[in-house]
C-alpha positions in Angstrom: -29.3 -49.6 -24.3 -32.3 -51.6 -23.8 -35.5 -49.8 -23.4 -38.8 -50.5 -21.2 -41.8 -51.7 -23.2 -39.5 -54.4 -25.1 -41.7 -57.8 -26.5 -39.0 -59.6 -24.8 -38.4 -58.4 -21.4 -38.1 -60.6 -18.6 -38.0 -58.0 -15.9 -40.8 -56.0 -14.8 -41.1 -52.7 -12.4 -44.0 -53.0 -10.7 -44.6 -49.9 -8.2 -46.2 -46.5 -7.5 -43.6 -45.5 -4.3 -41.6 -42.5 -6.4 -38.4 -43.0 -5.2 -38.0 -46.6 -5.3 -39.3 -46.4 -9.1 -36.7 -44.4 -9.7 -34.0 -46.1 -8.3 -35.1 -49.5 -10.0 -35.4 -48.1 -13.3 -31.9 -46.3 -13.5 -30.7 -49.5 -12.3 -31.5 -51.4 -15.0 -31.1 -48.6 -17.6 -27.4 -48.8 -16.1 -27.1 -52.4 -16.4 -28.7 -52.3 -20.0 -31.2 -54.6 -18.9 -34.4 -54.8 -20.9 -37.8 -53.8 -18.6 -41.5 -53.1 -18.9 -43.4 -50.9 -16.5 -46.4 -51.9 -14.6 -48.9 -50.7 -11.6 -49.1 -53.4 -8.7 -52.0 -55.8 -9.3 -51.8 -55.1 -13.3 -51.8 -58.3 -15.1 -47.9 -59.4 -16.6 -46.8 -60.9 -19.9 -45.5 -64.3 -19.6 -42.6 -63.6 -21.0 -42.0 -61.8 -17.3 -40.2 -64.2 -15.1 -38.9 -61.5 -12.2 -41.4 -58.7 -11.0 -39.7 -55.9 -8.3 -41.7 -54.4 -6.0 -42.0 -52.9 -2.5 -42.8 -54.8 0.4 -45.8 -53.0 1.0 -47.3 -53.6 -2.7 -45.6 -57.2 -2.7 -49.5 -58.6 -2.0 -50.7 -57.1 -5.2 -48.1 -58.3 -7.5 -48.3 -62.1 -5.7 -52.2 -62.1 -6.2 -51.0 -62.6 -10.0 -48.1 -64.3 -9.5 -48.0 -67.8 -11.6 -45.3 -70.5 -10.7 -43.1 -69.6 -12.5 -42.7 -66.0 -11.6 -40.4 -65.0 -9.0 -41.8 -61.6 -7.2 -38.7 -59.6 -5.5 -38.9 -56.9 -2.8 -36.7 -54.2 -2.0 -36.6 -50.7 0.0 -35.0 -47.9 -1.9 -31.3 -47.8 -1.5 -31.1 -51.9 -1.4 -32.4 -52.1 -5.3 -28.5 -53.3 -6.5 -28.7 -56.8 -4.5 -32.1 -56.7 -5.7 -32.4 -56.8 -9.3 -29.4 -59.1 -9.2 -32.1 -61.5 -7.3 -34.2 -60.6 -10.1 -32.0 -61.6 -12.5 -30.9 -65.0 -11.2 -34.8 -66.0 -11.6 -35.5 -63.8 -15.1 -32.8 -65.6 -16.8 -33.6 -69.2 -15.2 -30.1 -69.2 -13.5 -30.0 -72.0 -10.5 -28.8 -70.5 -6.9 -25.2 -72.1 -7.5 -24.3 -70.1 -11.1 -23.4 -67.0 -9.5 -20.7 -68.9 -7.4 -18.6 -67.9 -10.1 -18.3 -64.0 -11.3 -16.6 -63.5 -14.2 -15.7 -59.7 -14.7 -14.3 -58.1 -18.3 -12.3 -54.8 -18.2 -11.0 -53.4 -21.9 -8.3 -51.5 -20.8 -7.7 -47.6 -21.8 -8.6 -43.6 -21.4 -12.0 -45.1 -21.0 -12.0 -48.6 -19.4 -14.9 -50.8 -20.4 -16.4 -53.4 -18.0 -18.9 -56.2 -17.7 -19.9 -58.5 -15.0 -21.1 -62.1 -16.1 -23.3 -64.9 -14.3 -23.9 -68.1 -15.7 -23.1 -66.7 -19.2 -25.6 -63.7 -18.5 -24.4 -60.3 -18.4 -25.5 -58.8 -15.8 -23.7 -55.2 -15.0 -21.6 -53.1 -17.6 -20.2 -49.6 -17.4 -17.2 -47.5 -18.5 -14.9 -45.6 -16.5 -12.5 -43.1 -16.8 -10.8 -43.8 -13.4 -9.4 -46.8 -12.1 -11.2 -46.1 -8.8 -14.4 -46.5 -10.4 -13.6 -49.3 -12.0 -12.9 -51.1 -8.5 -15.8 -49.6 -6.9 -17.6 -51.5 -9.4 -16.3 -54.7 -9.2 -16.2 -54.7 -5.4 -20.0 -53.8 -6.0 -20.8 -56.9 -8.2 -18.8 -58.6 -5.4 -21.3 -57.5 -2.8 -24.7 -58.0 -4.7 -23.8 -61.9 -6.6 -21.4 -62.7 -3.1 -19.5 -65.8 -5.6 -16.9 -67.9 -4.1 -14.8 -67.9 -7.1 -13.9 -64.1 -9.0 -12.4 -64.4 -12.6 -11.1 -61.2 -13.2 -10.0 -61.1 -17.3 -8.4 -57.5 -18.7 -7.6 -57.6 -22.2 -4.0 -57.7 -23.8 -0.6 -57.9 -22.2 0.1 -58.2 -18.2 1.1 -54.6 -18.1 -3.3 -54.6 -18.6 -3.0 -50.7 -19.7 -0.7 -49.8 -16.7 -3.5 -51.0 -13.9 -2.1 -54.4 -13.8 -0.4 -53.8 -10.1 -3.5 -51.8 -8.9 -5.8 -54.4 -9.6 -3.2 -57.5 -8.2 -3.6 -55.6 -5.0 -7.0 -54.4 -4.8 -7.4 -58.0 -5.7 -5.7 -60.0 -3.1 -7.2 -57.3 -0.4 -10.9 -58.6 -1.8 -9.9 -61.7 -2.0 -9.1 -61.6 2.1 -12.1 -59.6 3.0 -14.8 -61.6 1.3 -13.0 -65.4 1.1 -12.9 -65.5 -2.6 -10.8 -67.5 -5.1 -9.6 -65.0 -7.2 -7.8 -65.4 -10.5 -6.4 -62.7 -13.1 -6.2 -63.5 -16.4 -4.8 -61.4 -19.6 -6.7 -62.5 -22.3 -6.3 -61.1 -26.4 -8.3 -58.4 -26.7 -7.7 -58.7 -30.8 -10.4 -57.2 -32.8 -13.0 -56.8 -29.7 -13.2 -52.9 -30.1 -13.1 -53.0 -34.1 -15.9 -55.1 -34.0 -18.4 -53.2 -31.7 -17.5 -50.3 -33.6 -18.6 -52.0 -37.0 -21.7 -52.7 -35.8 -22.1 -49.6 -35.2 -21.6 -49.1 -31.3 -20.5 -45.5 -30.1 -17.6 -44.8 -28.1 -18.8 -45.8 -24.5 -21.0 -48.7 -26.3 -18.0 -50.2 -27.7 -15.6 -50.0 -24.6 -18.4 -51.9 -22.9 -18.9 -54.5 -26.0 -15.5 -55.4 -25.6 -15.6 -55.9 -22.1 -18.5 -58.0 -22.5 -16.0 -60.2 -25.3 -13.2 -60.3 -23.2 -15.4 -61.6 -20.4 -16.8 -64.3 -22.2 -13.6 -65.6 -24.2 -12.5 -69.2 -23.2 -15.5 -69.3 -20.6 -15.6 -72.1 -19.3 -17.7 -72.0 -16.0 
């Protein structure tokens, strides 16, 4: 996982209310997203192109702003939609990229999953039930709001037994928020063998090769 203080973050938590530090920070620990810590008003590397804040300290963290920094509020319990907001601008994505989601599952015990914008990931996790695996893509539904959802689980159809669970929980999304859904089996070949070499643990690789399996053949 990515850890605050990183040369290279784009992201930057910029706020002294408790909570909503709190919530921002697990956040993007959970999304693996890299971050750096600063108090409102506190001057920001350049290499910071998203700042979140509250709405009250918003002032402070605009009174720096340069053009090409994109300052995002939020409340605590609305950080998800967020830090995908955050995200669009860190990584330089236009408004139209996340018209098309592209989610990775790496089937198993432990399923592995990854949500992907524009060729940026921008959720993983791994799950142990198929309910929590749904959950979270009907989450990453709800914060990017895409017209199109590529759904890819790696090897055959049968997709580790959760092939008819997901065709349904699918076509019921797919109603509710007017999506174009498609469900693809892609090869999953050497995905978890690989993450593993590299030295990934157990839950790391799961969530390696979901990131693989969502990026294979992408082709926007």
């Amino acid at each position: 996982m990515l850890v605050p203080g990183l040369a290279e973050a784009r992201v930057a938590v910029a706020t002294a209310d408790g909570r909503l530090f709190y919530e921002l920070v697990g956040e993007l620990k959970r999304r693996g997203i890299s971050f750096i810590v600063r108090c409102p008003g506190e001057p920001l590397p350049f290499t910071v192109k998203a700042a979140l804040t509250s709405e009250a300290e918003a002032s402070k963290v605009k009174g720096l702003a340069r053009p090409d920094l994109k300052v995002v509020t939020c409340r605590a319990g609305e950080v998800g939609l967020a830090v995908a907001e955050a995200l669009l601008a860190a990584y330089g994505l236009p408004p139209e990229a996340h018209e098309t989601l592209t989610i990775g599952i790496d089937p198993g015990e432990i399923m592995g999953y990854a949500a992907v914008v524009g060729g940026i990931v921008v959720d993983k996790g791994s799950y142990s039930s198929v309910e929590r695996l749904l959950e979270a893509i009907e989450r990453s539904v709800r914060e990017w709001k895409p017209r199109r959802l590529k759904v890819k689980v790696g090897g055959r159809p049968n997709g580790g037994g959760i092939a008819q669970q997901l065709k349904s929980f699918l076509d019921k999304l797919s109603a509710r928020f007017d999506l174009r859904v498609e469900l693809q089996f892609v090869d999953e070949a050497g995905t978890t063998v690989r993450a593993r070499r590299l030295g990934a643990k157990h839950k790391e690789a799961d969530e390696a090769s979901a990131i693989e399996i969502a990026l294979r053949g992408q082709e926007g």
